[in-house]
Each structure stands twice: as structure tokens, then as C-alpha cells.
N, CA, C and O of each residue as an XYZ file, in Angstrom:
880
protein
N      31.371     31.811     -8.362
C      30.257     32.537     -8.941
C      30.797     33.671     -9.798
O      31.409     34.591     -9.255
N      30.567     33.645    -11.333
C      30.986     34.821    -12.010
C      29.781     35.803    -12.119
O      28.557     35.786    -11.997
N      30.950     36.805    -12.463
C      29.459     38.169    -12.350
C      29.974     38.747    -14.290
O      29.518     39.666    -14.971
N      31.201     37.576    -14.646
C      30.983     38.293    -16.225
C      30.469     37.205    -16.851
O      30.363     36.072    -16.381
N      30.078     37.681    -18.187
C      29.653     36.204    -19.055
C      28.647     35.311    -18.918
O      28.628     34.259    -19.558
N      27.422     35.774    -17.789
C      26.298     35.432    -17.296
C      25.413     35.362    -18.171
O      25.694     35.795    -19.289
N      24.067     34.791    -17.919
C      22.638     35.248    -18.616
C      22.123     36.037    -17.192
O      21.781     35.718    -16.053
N      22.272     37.134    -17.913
C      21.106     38.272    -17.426
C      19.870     37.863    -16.856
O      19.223     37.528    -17.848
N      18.978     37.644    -15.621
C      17.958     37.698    -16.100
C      16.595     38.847    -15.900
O      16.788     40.048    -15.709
N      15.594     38.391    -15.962
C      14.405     39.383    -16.624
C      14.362     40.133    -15.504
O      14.208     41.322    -15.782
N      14.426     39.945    -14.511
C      14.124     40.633    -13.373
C      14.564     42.288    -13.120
O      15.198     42.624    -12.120
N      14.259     42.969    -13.862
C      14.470     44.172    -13.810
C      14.176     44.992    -12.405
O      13.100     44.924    -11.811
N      14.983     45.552    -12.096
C      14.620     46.800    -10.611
C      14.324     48.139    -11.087
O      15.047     48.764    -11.863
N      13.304     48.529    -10.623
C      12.560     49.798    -10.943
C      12.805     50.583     -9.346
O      13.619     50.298     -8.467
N      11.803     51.612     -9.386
C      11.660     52.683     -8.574
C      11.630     51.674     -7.362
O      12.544     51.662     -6.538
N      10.719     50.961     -7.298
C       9.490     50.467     -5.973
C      10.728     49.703     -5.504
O      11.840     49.325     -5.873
N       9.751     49.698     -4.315
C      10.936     49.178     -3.188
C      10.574     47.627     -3.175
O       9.685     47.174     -2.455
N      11.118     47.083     -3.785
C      10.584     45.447     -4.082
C      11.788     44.512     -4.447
O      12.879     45.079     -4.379
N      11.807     43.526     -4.727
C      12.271     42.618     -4.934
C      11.697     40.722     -5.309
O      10.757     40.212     -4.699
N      12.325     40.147     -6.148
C      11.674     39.110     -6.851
C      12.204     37.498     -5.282
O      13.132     37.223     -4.521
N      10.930     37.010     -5.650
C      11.427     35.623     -4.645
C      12.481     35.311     -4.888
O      12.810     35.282     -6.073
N      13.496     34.930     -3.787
C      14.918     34.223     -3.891
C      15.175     32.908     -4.832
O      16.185     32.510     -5.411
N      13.801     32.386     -4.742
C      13.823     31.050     -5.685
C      13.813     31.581     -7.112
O      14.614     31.010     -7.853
N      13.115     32.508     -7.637
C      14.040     32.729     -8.718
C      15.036     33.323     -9.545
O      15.114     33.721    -10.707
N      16.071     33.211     -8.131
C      17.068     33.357     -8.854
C      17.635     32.170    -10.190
O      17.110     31.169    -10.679
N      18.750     32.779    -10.400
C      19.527     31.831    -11.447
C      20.418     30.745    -11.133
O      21.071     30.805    -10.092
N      20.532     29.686    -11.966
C      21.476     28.708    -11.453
C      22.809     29.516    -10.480
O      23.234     29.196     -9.370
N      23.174     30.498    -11.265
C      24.532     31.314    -10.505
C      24.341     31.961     -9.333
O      25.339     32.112     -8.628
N      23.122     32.452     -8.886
C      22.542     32.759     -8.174
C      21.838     34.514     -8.050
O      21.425     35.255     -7.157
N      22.030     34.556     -9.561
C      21.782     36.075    -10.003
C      20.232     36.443    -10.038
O      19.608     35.966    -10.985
N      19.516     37.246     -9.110
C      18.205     37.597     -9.070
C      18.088     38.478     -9.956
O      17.943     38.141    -11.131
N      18.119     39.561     -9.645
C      17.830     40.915     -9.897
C      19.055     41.864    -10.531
O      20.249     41.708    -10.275
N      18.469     42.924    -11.452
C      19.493     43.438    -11.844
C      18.838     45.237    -12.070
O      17.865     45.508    -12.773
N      19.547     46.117    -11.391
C      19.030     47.944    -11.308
C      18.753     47.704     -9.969
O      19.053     46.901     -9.086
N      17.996     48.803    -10.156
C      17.448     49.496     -8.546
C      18.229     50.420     -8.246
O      18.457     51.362     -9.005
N      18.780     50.273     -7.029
C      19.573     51.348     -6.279
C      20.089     50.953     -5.058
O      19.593     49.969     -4.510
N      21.489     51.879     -4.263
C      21.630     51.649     -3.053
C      21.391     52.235     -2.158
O      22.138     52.220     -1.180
N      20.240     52.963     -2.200
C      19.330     53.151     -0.653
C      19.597     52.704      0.302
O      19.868     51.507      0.211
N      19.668     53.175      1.393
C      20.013     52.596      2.428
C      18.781     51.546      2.588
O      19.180     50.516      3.131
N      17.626     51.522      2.321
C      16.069     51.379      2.718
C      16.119     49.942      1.903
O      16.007     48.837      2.435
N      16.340     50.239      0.284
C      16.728     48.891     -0.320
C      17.709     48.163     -0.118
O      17.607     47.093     -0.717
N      18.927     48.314      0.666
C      19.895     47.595      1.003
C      19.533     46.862      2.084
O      19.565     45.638      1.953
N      19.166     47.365      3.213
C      18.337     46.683      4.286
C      17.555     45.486      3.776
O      17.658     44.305      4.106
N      16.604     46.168      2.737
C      15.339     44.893      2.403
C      16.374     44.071      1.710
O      16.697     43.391      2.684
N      16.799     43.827      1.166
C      17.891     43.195      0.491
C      18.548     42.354      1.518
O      17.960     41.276      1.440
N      19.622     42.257      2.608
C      19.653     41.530      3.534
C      18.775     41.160      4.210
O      18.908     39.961      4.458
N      17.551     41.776      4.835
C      16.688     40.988      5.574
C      15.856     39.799      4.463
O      14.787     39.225      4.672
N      16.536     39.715      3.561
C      15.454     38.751      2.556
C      16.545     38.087      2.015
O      16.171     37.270      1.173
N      17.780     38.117      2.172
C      19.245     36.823      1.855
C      19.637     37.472      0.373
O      19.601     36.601     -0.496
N      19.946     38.587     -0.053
C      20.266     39.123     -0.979
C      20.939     39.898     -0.807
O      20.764     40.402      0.303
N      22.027     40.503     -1.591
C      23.220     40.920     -1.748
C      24.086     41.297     -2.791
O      24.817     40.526     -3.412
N      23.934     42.998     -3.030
C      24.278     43.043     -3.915
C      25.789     43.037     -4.655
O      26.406     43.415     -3.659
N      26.723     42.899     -5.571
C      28.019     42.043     -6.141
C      27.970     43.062     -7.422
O      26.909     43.250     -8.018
N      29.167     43.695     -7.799
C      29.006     43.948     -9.084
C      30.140     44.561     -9.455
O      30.616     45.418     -8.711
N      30.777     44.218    -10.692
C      31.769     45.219    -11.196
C      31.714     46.489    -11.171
O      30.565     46.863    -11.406
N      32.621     47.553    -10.947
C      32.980     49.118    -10.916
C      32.051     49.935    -12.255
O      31.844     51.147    -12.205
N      31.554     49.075    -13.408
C      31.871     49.726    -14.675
C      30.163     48.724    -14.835
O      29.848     48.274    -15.936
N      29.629     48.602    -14.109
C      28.219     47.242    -14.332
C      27.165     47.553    -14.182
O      27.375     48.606    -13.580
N      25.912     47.462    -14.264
C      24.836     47.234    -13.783
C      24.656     46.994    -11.841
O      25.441     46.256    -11.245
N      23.819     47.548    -11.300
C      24.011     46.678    -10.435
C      23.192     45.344    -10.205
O      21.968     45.383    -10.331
N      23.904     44.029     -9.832
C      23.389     42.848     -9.599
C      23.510     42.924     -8.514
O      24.266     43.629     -7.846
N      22.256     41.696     -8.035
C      21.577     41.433     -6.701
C      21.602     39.622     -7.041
O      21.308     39.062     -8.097
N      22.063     39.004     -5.729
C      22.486     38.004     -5.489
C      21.533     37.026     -4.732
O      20.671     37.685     -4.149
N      21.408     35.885     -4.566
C      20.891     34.975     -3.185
C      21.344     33.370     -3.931
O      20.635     32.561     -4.529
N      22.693     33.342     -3.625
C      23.282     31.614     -3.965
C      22.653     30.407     -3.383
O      22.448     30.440     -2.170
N      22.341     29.433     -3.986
C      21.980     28.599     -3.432
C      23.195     27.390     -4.137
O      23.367     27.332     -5.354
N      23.884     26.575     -3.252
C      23.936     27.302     -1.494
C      24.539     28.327     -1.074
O      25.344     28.886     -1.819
N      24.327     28.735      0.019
C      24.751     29.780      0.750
C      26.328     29.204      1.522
O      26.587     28.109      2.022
N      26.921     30.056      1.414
C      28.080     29.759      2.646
C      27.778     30.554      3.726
O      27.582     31.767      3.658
N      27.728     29.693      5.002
C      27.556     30.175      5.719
C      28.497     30.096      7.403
O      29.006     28.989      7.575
N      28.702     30.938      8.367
C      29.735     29.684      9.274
C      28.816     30.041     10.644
O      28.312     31.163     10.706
N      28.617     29.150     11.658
C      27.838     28.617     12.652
C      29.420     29.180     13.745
O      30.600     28.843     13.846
N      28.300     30.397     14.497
C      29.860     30.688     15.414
C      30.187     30.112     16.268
O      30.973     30.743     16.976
N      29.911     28.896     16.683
C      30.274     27.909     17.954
C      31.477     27.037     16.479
O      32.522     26.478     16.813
N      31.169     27.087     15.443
C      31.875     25.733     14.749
C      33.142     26.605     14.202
O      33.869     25.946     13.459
N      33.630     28.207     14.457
C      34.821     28.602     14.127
C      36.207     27.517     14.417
O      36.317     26.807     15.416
N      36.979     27.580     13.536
C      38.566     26.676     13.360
C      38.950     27.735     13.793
O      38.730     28.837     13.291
N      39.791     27.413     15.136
C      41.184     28.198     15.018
C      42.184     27.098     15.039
O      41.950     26.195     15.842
N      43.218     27.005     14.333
C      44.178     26.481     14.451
C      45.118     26.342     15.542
O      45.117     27.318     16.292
N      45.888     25.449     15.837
C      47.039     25.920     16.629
C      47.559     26.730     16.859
O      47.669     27.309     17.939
N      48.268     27.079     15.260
C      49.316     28.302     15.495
C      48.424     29.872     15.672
O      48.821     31.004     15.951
N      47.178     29.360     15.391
C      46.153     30.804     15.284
C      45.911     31.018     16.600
O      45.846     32.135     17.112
N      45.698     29.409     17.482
C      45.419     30.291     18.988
C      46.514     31.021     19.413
O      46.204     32.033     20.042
N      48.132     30.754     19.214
C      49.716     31.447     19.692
C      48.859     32.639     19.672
O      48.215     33.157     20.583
N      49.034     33.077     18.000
C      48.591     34.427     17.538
C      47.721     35.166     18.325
O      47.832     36.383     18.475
N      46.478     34.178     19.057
C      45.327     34.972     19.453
C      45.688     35.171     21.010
O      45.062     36.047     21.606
N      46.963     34.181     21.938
C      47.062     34.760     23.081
C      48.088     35.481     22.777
O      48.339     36.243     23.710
N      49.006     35.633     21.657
C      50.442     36.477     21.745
C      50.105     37.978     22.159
O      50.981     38.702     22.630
N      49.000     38.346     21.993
C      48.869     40.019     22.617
C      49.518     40.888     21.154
O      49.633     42.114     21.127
N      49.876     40.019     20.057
C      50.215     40.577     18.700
C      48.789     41.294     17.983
O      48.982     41.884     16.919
N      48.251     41.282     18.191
C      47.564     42.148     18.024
C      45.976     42.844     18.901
O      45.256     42.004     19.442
N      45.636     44.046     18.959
C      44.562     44.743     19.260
C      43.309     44.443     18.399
O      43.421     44.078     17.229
N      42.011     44.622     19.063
C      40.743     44.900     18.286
C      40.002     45.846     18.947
O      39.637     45.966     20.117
N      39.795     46.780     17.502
C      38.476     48.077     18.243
C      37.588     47.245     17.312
O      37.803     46.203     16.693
N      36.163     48.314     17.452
C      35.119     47.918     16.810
C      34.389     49.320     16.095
O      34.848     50.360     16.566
N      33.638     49.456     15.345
C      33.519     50.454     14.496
C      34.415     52.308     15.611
O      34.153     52.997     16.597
N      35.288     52.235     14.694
C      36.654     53.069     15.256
C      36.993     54.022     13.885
O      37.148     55.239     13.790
N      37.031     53.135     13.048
C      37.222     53.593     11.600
C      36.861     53.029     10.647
O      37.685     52.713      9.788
N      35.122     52.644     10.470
C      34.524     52.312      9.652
C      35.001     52.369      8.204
O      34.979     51.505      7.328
N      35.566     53.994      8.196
C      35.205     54.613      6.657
C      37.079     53.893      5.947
O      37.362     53.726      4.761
N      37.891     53.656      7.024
C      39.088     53.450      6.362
C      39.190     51.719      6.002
O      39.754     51.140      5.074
N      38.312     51.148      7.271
C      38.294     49.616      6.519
C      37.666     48.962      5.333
O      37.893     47.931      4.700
N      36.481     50.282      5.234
C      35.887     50.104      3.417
C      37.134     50.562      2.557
O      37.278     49.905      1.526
N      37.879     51.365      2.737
C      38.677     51.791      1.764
C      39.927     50.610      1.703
O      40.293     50.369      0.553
N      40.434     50.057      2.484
C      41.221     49.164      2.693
C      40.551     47.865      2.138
O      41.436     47.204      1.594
N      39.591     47.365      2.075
C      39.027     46.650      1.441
C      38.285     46.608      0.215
O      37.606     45.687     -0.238
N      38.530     47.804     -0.275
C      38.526     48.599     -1.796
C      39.594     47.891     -2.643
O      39.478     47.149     -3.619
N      41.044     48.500     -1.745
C      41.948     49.103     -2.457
C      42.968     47.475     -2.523
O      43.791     47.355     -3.430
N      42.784     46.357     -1.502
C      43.701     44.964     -1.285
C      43.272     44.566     -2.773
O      42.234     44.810     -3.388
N      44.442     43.860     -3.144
C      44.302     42.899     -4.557
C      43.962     41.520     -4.329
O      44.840     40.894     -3.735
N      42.964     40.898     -4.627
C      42.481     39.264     -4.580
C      42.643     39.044     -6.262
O      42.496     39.746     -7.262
N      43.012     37.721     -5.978
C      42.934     36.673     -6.266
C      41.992     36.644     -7.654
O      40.851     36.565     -7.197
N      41.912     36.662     -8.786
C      40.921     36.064    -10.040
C      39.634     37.267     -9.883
O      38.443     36.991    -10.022
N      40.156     38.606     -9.572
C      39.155     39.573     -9.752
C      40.005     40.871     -9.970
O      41.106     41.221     -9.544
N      39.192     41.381    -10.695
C      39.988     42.579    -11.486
C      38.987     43.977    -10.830
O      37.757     44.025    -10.817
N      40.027     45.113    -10.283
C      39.057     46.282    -10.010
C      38.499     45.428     -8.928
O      38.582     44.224     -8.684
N      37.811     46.592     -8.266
C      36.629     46.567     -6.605
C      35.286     46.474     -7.095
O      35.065     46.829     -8.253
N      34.325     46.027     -6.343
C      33.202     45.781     -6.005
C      32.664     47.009     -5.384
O      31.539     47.496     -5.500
N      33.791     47.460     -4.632
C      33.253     49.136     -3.417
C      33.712     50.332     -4.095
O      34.708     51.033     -3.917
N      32.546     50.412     -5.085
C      32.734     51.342     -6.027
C      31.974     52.976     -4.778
O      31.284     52.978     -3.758
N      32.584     54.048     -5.598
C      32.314     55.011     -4.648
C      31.051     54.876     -4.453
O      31.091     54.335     -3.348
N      29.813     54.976     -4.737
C      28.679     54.321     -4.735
C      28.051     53.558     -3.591
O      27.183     53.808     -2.755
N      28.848     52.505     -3.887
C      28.644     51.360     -3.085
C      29.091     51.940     -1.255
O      28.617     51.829     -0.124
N      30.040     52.443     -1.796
C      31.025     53.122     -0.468
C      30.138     54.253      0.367
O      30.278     54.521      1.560
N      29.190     54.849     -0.559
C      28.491     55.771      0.260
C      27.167     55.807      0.401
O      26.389     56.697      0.746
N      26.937     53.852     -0.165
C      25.902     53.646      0.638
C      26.249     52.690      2.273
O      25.805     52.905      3.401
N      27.099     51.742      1.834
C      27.265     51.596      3.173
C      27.823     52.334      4.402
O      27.827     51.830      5.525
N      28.302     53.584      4.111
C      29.017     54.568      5.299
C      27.150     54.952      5.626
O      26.881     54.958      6.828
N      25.959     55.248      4.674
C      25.487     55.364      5.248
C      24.351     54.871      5.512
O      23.272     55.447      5.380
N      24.643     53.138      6.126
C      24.143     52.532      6.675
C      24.424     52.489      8.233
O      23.695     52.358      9.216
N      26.393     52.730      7.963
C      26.953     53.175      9.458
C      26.929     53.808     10.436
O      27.427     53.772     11.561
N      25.887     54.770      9.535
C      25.905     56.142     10.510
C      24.653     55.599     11.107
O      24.355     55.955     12.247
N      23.823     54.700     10.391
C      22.542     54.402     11.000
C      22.083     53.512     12.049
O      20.973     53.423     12.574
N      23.616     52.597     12.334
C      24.204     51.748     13.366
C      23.429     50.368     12.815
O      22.821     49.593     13.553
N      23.567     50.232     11.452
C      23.639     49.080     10.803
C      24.561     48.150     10.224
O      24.525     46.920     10.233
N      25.828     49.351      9.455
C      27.002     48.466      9.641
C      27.983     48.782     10.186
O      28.328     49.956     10.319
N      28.633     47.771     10.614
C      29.386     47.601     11.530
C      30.858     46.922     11.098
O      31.011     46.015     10.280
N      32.010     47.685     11.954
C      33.191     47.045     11.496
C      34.189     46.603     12.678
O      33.991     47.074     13.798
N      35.001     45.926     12.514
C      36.041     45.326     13.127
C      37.418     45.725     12.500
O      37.822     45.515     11.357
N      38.015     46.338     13.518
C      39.515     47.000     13.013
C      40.684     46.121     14.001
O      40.430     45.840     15.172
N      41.924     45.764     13.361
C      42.976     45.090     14.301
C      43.755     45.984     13.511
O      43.792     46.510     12.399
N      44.615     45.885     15.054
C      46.212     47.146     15.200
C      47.471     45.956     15.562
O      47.352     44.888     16.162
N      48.344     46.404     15.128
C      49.521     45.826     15.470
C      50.300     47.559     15.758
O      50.651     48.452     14.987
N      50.312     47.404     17.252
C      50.936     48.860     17.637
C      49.729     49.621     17.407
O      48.603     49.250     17.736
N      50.074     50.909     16.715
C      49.265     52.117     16.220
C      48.860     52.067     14.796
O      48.354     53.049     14.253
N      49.084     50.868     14.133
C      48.989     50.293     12.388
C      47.393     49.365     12.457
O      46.972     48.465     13.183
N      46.870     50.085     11.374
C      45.486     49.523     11.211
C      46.046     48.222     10.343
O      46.656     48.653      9.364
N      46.041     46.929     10.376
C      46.808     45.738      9.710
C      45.434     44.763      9.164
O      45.612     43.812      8.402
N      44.464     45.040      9.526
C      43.697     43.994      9.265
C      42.098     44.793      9.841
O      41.871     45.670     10.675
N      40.970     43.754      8.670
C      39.223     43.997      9.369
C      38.592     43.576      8.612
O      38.974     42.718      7.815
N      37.381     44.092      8.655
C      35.934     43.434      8.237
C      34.970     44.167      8.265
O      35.075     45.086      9.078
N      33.957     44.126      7.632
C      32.686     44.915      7.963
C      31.786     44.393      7.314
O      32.072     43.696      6.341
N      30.440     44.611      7.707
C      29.464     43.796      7.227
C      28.024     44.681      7.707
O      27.877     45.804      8.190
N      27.236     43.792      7.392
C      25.922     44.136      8.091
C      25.657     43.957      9.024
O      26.290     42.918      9.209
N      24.946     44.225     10.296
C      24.464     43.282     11.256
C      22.899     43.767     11.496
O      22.674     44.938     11.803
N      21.978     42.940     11.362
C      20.677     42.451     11.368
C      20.359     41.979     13.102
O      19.202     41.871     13.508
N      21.202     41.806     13.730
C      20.888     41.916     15.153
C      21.026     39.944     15.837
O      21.331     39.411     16.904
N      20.556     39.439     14.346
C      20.898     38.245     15.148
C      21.411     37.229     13.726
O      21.237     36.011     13.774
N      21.804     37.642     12.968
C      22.572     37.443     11.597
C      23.445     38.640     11.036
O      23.016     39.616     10.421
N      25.238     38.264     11.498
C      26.356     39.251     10.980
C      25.905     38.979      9.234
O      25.338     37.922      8.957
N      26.154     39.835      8.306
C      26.042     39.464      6.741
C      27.606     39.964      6.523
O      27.776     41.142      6.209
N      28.345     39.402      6.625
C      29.786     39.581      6.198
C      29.870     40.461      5.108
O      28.844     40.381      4.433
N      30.723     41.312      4.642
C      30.938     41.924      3.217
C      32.049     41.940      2.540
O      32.194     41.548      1.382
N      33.298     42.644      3.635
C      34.703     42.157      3.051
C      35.676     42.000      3.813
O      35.737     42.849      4.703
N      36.346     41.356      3.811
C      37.471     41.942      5.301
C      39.317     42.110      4.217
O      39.388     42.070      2.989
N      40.046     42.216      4.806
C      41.407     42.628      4.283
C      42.378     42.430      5.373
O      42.159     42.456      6.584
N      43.837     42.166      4.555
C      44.465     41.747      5.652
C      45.380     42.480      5.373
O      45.265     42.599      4.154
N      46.870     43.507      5.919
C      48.068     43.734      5.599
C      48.980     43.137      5.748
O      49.860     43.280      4.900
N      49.211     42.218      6.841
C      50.402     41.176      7.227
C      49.710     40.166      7.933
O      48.589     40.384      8.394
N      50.332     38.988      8.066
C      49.980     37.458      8.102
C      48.618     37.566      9.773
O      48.669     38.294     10.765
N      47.687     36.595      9.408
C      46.934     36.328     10.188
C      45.992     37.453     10.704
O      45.116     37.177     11.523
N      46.146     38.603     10.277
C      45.368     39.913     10.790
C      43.645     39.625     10.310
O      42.643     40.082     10.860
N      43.715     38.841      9.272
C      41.638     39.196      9.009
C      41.369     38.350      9.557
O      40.213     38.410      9.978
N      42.327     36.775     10.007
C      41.820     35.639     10.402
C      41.742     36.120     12.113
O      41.055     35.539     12.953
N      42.361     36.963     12.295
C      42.296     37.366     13.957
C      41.017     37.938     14.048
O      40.181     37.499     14.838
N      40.719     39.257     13.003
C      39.360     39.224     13.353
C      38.213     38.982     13.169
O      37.299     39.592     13.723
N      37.996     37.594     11.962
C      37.240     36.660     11.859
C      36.565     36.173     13.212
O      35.404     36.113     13.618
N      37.927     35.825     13.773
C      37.447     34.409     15.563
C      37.082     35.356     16.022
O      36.009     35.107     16.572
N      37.403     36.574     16.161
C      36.755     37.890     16.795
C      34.986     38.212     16.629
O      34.065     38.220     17.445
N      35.064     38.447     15.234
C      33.694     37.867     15.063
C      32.806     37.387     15.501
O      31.738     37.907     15.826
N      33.383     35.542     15.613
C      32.672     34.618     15.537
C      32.468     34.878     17.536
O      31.409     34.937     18.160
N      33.466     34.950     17.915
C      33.534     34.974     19.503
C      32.251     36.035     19.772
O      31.309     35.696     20.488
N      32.317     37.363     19.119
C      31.476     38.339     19.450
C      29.919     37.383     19.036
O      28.986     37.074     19.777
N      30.065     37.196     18.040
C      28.312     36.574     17.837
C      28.247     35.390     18.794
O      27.111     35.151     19.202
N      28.626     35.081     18.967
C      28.667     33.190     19.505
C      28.008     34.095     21.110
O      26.885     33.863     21.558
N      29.041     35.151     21.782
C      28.502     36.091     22.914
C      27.075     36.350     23.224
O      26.446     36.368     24.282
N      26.683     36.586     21.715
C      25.494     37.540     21.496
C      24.062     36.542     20.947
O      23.069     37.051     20.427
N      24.197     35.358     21.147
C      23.636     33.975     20.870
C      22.904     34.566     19.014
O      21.684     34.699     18.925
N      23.579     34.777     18.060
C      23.788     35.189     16.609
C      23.718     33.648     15.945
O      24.503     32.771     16.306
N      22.753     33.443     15.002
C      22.284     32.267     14.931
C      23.353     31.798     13.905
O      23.670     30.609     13.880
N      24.155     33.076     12.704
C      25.127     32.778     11.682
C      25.585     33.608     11.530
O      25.012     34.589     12.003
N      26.925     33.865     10.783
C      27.463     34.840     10.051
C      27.006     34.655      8.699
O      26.497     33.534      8.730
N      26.917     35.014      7.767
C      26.220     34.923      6.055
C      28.183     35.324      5.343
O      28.762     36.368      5.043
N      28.468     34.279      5.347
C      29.814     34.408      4.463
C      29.230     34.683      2.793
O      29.840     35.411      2.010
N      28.536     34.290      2.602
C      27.951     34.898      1.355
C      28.437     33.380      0.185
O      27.823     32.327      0.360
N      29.442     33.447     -0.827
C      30.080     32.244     -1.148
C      31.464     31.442     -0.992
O      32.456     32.065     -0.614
N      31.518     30.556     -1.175
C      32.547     29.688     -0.824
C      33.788     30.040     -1.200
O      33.940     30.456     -2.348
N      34.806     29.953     -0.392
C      36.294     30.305     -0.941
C      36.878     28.983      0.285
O      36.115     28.453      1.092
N      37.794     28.783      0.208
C      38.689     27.679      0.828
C      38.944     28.926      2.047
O      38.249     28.744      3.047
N      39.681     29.938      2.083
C      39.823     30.395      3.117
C      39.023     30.202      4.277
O      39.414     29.770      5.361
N      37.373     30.708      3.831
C      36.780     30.702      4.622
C      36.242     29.651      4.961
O      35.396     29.943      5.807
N      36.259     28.138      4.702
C      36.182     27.179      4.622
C      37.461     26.361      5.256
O      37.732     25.169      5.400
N      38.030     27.457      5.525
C      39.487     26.314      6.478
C      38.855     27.328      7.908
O      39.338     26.979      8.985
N      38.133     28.176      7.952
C      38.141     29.294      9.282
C      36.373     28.275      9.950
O      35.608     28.571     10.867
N      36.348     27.064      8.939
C      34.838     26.441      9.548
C      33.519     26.743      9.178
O      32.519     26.211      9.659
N      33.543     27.665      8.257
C      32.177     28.175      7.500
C      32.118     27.398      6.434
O      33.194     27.228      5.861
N      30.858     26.687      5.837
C      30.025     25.686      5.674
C      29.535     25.947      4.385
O      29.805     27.078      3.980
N      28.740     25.062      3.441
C      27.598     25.337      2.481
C      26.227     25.111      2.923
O      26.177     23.975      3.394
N      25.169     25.650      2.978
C      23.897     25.105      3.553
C      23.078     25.448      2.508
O      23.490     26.483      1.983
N      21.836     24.902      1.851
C      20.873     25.181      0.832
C      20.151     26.320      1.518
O      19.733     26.552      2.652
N      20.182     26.901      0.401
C      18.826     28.159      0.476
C      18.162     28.471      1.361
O      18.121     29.471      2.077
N      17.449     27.298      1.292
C      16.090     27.409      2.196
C      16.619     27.141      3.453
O      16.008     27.686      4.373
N      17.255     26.689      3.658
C      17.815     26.519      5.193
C      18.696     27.137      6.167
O      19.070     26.879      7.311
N      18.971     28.394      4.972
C      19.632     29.554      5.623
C      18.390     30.760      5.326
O      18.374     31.528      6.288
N      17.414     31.120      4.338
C      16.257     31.904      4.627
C      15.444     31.339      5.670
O      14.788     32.176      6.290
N      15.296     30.004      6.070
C      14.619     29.446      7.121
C      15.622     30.188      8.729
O      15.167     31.022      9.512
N      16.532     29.763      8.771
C      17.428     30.884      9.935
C      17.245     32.505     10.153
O      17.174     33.069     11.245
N      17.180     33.176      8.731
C      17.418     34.248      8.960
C      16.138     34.965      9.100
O      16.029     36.129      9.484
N      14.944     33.983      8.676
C      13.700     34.811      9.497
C      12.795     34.311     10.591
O      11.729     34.705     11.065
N      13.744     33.128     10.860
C      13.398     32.698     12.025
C      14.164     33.493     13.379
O      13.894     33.148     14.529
């Protein structure tokens, strides 16, 4: 899914706290474009399968792909060598411990066919303060006293909405991926919302499902 070189579309965001049906979005899956990151509109925004994506220097865009990637936490892959990893005692997991450093760590990692962050300061101080509101939530892994790996996302109570995770040395985000998935799978969490497809997350067992059949989950 690109966020350069798009057609725009009409859907302009104003003041009001609103948003356009998911169906019309764009083939790419681009709804909406302005508004703001309110904590209030960010909320309505996940509870309705939207998500906002955007270059440092952009507009902000608002998302809902069809399909959705999504991963079913009973259907997590761990690999072989991933279970070693997961009984080796090689690494620790807290849980929101240091919210504010795993956004920055997931700022600052270099991927793959994207230039510049998405967690523009902005972005950064709307979700810290969603955190404070015990909406999002993060996952931190230690190797020793070294923050090496995490994640953070939304959580909606019975749908995680993934956002970014980061790794410093081998297997650390995939450790706390199954972490994740183990914690929701606990908490009978109907999905995680991987948002779109990458092979990574697609070797960790997360899926494509149409639209409607992941807005059918998430307000069911």
C-alpha cells in the first residue's frame, strides 16, 4: 500500500468528530484525509477499522484496507528454533514499563522501502496520550537490563490494533509478537488487526481477511 503517488480522495476531515463509511474507501484503501489526532478521534477511528498512516511532511491520511491483515491468536507460528528462543530464558517481557521509549524506538529503526517515520512528534503525542488513558498499550523485551525489542498498539479490549513493533538483535519483536498473541489468546481477544500484509508477519501466521469480515469481528 503506497501513501505517495495516490489519488487523493474527496473525503475531506473537518472539525466534527466523524468519519466517511469504510466502503468508501479507495482501491488502496485510502478514506479520509485532515482531521486531527485527538485522542477522541483516534479512538473513533479504531473502533470503526481505520487507521491513520502518513508521511512526516503529509497530510494526515486515514486508512481501512480491504483486505485487512489480520492474525487469529490461537493460529500464531512459532517455529522451531523460535520455541529454543522462547524457552532459552534469552529474553524478559514487561508490559507498558516504557511506553514512551518503545514509540521512540519504533520511530527511530530503519525498514525496508520507506523513507523517514510515520511517528511524527504529533503522532507521538497523541498516542502517549492515549497511554496515559490506558488505551495504548506496549510490550517491552530485555535481554539483561537492554530494552532489545517491542510493540505497541491499541487495545479496544477484545481487538489488539497493532501499530509498530522494532527489533535490536535477532528474534526480539518476534518474541514479543507470540507474547502478544499468548496474552490475547489468554484474554479470549477475537484478533490482533496487523493492519497490512508484509511476509514477516505472514510467516508469524497472520492472514488476509475481506473487510467486511474483519468490521463484522470487530463490532461483534
Amino acid at each position: 500500500m503506497e501513501k505517495d503517488g495516490i489519488n487523493i480522495p474527496l473525503h475531506f476531515l473537518g472539525d466534527k468528530l466523524e468519519f466517511p463509511p469504510v466502503e468508501m474507501a479507495s482501491a488502496d484503501g485510502l478514506l479520509a484525509v485532515g482531521g486531527d489526532l485527538s485522542p477522541e478521534r483516534l479512538l473513533l477511528a479504531y473502533k470503526n477499522g481505520i487507521f491513520p498512516w502518513f508521511n512526516e511532511d503529509a497530510l494526515i491520511l486515514w486508512w481501512s484496507p480491504d483486505p485487512r491483515m489480520v492474525l487469529f491468536p490461537q493460529k500464531v507460528k512459532v517455529s522451531k528454533s523460535m520455541r529454543r528462543v522462547m524457552r532459552s530464558q534469552q529474553f524478559t517481557l514487561t508490559q507498558n514499563q516504557c511506553f514512551e521509549q518503545v514509540l521512540d524506538c519504533c520511530a527511530q529503526v530503519e525498514r525496508k522501502d520507506q523513507e523517514g517515520t510515520w511517528i511524527t512528534p504529533n503522532m507521538k503525542s497523541a498516542y502517549m496520550e492515549l497511554f496515559q488513558r490506558g488505551i495504548a498499550r506496549s510490550l517491552e523485551v530485555w535481554q539483561e537490563n537492554t530494552l532489545v525489542g517491542g510493540l505497541y498498539g491499541v487495545d479496544l479490549g477484545h481487538v489488539f490494533c497493532g501499530e509498530s513493533m522494532f527489533s535490536l538483535t535477532s528474534n526480539a519483536s518476534k518474541f514479543a509478537f507470540v507474547k502478544l498473541a499468548e496474552d490475547c489468546l489468554a484474554k479470549n481477544y477475537k484478533l490482533i488487526d496487523c493492519q497490512v500484509h508484509t511476509p514477516h508477519l505472514e510467516s508469524l501466521g497472520a492472514e488476509l481477511i475481506s473487510r467486511s469480515d474483519f468490521m463484522g469481528r470487530l463490532k461483534g
